[in-house]
C-alpha positions in Angstrom: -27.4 -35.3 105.4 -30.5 -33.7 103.5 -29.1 -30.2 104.2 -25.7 -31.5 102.3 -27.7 -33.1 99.9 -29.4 -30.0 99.1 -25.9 -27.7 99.4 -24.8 -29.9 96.2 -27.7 -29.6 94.2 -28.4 -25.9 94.6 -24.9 -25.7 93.9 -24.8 -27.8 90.8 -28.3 -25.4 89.9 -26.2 -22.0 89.8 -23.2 -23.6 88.1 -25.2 -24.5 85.0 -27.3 -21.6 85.2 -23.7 -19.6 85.0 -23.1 -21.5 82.1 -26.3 -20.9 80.2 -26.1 -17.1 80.8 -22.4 -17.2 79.8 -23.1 -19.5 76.3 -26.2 -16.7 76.1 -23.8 -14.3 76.1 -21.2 -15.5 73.7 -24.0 -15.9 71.7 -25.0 -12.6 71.7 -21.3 -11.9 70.8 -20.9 -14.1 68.1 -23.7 -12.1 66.6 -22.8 -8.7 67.1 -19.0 -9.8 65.4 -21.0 -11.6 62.7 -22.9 -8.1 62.1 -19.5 -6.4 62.5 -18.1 -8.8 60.1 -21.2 -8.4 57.5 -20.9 -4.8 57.6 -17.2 -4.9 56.7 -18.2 -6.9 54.0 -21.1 -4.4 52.6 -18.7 -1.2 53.2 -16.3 -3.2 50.7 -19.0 -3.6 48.2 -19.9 -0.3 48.3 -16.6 1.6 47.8 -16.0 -1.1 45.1 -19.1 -0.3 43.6 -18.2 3.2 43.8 -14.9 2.6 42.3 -16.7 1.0 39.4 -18.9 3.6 38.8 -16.1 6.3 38.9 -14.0 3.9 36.5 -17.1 4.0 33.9 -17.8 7.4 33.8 -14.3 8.3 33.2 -14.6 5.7 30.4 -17.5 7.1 28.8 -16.4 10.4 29.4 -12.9 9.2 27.1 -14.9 7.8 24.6 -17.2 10.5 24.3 -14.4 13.3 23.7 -13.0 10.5 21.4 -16.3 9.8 19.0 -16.6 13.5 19.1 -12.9 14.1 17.6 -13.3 11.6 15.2 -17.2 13.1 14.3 -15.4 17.0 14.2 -12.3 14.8 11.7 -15.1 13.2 9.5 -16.7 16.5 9.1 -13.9 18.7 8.4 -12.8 15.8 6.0 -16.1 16.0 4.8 -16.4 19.4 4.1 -12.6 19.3 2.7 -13.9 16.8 -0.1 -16.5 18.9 -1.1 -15.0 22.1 -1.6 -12.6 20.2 -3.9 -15.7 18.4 -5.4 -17.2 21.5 -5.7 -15.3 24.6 -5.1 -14.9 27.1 -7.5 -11.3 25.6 -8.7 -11.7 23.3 -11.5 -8.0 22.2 -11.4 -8.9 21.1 -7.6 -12.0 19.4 -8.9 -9.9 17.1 -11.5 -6.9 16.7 -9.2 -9.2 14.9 -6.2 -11.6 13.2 -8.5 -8.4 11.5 -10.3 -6.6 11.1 -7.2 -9.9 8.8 -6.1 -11.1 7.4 -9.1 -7.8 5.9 -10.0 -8.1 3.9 -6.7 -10.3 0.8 -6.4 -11.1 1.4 -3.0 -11.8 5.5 -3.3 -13.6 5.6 -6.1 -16.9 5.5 -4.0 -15.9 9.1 -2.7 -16.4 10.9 -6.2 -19.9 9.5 -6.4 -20.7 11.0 -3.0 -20.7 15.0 -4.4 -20.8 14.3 -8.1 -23.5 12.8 -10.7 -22.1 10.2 -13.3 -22.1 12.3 -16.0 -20.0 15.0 -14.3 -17.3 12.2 -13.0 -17.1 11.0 -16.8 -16.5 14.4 -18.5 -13.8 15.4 -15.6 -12.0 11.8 -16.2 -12.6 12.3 -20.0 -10.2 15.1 -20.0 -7.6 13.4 -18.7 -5.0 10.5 -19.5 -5.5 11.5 -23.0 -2.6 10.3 -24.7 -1.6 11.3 -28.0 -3.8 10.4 -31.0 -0.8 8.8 -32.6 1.8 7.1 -31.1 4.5 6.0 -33.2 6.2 2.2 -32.8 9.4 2.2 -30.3 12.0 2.6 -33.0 15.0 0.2 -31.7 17.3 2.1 -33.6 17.4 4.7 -30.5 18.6 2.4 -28.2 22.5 1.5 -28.5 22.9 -1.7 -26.3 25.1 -1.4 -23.6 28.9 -2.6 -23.5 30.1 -3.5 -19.8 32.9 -2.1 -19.6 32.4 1.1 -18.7 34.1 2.8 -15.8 31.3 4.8 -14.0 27.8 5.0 -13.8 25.9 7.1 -15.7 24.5 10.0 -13.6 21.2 11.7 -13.8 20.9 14.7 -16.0 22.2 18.1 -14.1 19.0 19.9 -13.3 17.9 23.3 -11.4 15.0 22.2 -10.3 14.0 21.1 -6.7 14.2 17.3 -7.1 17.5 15.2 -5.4 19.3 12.3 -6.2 21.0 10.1 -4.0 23.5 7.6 -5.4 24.2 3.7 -4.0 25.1 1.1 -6.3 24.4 -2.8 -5.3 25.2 -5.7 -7.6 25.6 -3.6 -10.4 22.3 -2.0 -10.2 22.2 2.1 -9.4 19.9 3.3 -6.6 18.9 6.6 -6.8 16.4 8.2 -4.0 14.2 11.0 -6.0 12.4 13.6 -4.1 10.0 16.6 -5.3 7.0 18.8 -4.8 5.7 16.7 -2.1 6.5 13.0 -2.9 9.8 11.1 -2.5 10.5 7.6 -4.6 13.6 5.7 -5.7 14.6 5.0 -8.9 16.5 1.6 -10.3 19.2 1.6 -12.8 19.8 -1.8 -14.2 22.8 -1.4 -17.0 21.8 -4.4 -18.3 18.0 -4.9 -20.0 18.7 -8.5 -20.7 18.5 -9.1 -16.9 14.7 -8.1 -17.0 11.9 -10.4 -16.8 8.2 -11.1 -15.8 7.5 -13.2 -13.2 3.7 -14.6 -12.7 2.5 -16.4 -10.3 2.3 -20.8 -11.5 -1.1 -20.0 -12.6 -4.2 -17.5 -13.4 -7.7 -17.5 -11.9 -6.8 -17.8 -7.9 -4.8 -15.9 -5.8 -1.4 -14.0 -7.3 1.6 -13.7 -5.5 3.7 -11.0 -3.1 6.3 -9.3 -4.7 8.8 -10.9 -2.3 7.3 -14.1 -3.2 8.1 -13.7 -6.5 11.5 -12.5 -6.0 12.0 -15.4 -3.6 10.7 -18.1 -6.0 12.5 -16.8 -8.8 16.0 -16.1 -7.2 15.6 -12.3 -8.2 17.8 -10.1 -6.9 15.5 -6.9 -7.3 11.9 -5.9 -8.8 9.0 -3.7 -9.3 5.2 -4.3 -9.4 3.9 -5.1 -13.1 0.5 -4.8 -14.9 -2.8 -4.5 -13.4 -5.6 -6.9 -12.1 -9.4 -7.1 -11.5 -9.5 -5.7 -8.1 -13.1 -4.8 -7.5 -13.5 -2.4 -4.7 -10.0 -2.9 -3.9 -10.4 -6.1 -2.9 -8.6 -8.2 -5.9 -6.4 -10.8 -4.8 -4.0 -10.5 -7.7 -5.3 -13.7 -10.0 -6.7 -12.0 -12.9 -4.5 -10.0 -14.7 -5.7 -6.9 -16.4 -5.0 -7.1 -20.7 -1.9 -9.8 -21.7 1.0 -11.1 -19.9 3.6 -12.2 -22.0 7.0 -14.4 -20.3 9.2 -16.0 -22.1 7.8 -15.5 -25.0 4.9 -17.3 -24.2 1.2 -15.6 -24.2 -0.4 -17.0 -21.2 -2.9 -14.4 -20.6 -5.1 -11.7 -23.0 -5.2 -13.9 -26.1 -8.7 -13.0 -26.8 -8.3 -9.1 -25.3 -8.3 -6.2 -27.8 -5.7 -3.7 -28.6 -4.7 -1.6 -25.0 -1.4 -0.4 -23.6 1.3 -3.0 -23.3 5.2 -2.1 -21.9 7.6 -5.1 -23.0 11.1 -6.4 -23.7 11.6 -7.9 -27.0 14.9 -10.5 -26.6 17.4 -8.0 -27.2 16.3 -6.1 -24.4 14.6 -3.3 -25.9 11.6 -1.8 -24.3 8.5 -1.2 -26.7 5.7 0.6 -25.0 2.1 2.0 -26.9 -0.9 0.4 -27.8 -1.2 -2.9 -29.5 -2.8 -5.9 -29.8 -1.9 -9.3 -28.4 -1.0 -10.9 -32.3 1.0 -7.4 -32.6 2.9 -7.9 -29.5 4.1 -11.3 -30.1 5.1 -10.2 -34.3 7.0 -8.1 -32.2 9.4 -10.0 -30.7 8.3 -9.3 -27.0 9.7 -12.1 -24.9 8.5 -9.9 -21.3 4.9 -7.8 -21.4 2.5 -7.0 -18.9 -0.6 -4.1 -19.8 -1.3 -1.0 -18.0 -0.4 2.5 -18.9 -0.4 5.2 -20.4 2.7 5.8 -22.6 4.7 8.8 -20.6 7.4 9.0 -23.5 7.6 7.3 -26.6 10.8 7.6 -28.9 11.8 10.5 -26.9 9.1 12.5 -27.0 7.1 13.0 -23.5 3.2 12.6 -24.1 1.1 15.6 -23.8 -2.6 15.8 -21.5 -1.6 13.2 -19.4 -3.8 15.0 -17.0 -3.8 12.5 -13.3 -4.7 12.3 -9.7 -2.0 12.6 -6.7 -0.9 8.6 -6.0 2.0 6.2 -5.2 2.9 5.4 -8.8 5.2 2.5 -10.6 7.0 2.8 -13.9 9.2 1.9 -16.4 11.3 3.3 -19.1 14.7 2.8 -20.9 17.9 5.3 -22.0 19.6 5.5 -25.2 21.9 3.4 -23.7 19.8 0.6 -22.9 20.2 1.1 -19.3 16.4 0.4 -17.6 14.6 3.0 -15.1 12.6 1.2 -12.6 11.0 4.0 -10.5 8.8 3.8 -7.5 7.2 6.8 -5.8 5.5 7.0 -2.4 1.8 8.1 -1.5 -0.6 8.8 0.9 2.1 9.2 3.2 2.7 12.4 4.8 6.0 13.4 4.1 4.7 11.9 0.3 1.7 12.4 -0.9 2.2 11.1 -4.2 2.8 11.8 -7.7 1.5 12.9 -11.0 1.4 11.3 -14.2 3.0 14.7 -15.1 5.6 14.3 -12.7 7.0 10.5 -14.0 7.5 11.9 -17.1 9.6 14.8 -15.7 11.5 12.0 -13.5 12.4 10.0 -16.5 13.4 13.0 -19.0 15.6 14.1 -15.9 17.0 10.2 -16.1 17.2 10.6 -20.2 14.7 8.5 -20.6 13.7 7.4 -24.2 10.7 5.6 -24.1 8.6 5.1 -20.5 5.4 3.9 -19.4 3.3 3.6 -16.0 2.8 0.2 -14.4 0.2 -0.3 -11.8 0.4 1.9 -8.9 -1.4 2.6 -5.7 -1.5 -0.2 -3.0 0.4 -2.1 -5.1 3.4 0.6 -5.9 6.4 -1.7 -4.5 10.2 -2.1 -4.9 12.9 -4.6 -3.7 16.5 -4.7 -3.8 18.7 -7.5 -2.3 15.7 -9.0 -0.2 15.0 -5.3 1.4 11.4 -3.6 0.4 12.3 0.5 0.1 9.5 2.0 0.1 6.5 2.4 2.2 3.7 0.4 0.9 0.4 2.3 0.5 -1.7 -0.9 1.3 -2.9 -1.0 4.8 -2.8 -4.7 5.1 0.9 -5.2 3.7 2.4 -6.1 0.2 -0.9 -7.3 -2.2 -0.4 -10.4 -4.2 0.2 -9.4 -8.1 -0.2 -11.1 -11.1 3.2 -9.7 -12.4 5.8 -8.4 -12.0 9.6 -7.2 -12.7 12.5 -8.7 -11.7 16.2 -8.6 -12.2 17.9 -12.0 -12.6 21.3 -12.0 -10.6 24.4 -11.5 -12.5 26.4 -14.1 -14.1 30.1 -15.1 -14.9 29.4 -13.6 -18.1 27.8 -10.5 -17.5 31.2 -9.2 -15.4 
């Protein structure tokens, strides 16, 4: 019975010895797939790490070959600017230190290869209107009778400028292109149908053309007179000289004598220098200031020397008809326009008297709700203190 006794235990000994060597061993295994595991895990980091590492070079790499374009651009710009600034051509001198200084963002860039004194005698020679400039005679304007059959086409020319032709609401559109810089030009038949718009009030922030021409019912416009726009960043409340709508003076009162363009209430656009008391002994029921006078009783201005820019102006044929001409810049199928050029635009159009609104960044036309040009401001349209607009026509104007 002890013998059996002993058989059990011995074998109940070797069973749980088999079990501790077999838990011993899946021990062991559970380890070595734990390592296995961990190891899986650290080759993953690795190639991800490499990955990484491969992804940032070729990064920096990109960047570097970018910030090295753009270094070689600046440079070449650079270098560009200051052989104009100068070179040994005066004429390119004038032309880039116009082009900038008539910016109010640019105008830094002339300061950067040029003292004072030299930017003042090169902008002294130009926009040098004539000494005298005789009052618009309204007896060369003949206002218009509505009947007529057809349009009046531009002036035949051999030059290299093109017209295109559409007609909308009784308002001609013609697209103009020249020496490098395309535009449109507005015919409205009708000067009565011209007015300034402002925004309600002065001292805070203008409006958008197409706010204006929303607000007012408008059916087309231009940019007016200019602003205070320090370092280009005027937001169109503080007009520049006097505003004059509806025959009412709300800004300039106490300015001095400058350039004004204005309708009196027959329709007939005076341009030139006056005061604000001269302006409204006048008649003018519409003004805005800017300038200079391009043509003034039919005769073009002489040393109107300019920069290249996007430009806005005004003028009026014998017939009463008003031009309303826009011209692109800083484009690069347009690079923009000299004062020269508007005056050659408008004698094509037989213009009789003209003047230049405010241009640049704020260079802008609508017609029928559609803006057609490209404005030259890089954050859109800029609010304006004025503008001109085209009132809708009327039972009585058909």
């Amino acid at each position: 019975m002890q013998d059996f006794s002993w058989h059990i235990v011995r074998i109940f000994l070797l069973v749980c010895e088999n079990k501790c060597i077999i838990s011993c061993r899946e021990s062991q295994s559970g380890d070595k797939y734990a390592d296995m595991r961990n190891k899986r895990v650290l080759d993953n980091i690795d190639r991800n790490v490499s990955v990484a590492r491969r992804i940032v070079r070729i990064l920096l790499r990109f960047l570097a070959v970018v910030l090295t374009l753009l270094l070689v651009v600046i440079v070449a710009l650079g270098c560009a600017m200051w052989v104009l600034a100068k070179g040994p051509s005066p004429t390119a001198q004038r032309l880039f230190i116009m082009t900038v200084r008539e910016t109010s963002a640019m105008g830094f860039l002339a300061d950067i290869y040029l003292s004072s004194e030299e930017i003042d005698l090169i902008m002294a020679s130009g926009d040098q209107e004539d000494e005298y400039i005789e009052q618009t005679d309204p007896g060369l304007i003949t206002l218009p009778s509505f009947d007529q059959d057809a349009p009046v086409r531009p002036l035949e020319t051999d030059d290299e400028e093109t017209h295109e032709e559409e007609v909308f609401d009784d308002i001609e559109l013609h697209e103009v292109t020249g020496n490098g810089y395309r535009g449109f030009m507005m015919i409205v038949r009708d000067p009565t149908r011209i007015f300034v718009a402002t925004p309600s009030a002065y001292g805070g922030r203008g409006l958008t053309l197409m706010q204006m021409v929303s607000n007012t019912g408008a059916v087309a416009g231009i940019n007016g007179g200019g602003f205070e726009d320090p370092t280009g960043s005027g937001t169109g409340g503080i007009p520049d000289g006097i505003v004059i709508c509806d025959g009412r003076l709300l800004w300039g009162a106490g300015s001095g004598s400058g350039n004004v363009i204005g309708f009196d209430a027959n329709g007939i656009l005076h341009v030139g220098t006056m005061s604000p008391n001269a302006a409204m002994n006048l008649g003018l029921q519409h003004a805005v200031s800017f300038g200079p006078t391009l043509i003034s009783n039919g005769v073009p201005q002489r040393m109107l020397h300019s920069g290249i820019n996007p430009r806005t102006a005004i003028g009026q044929r014998a017939d009463g008809a008003v031009l309303m001409l826009v011209v692109d810049g800083r484009q690069v199928d347009s690079l923009g326009a000299t004062l020269g050029d508007l005056i050659e635009i408008f004698l094509d159009y037989g213009a009789v008297n003209a003047a230049n609104l405010d241009g640049g960044s704020s260079t802008l036309m609508i017609l029928n709700g559609d803006i057609l040009n490209v404005s030259a401001s890089i954050s859109g349209p800029r609010p304006l203190p004025t503008a001109f607009l085209v009132r809708p026509l009327t039972e009585n104007d058909d």
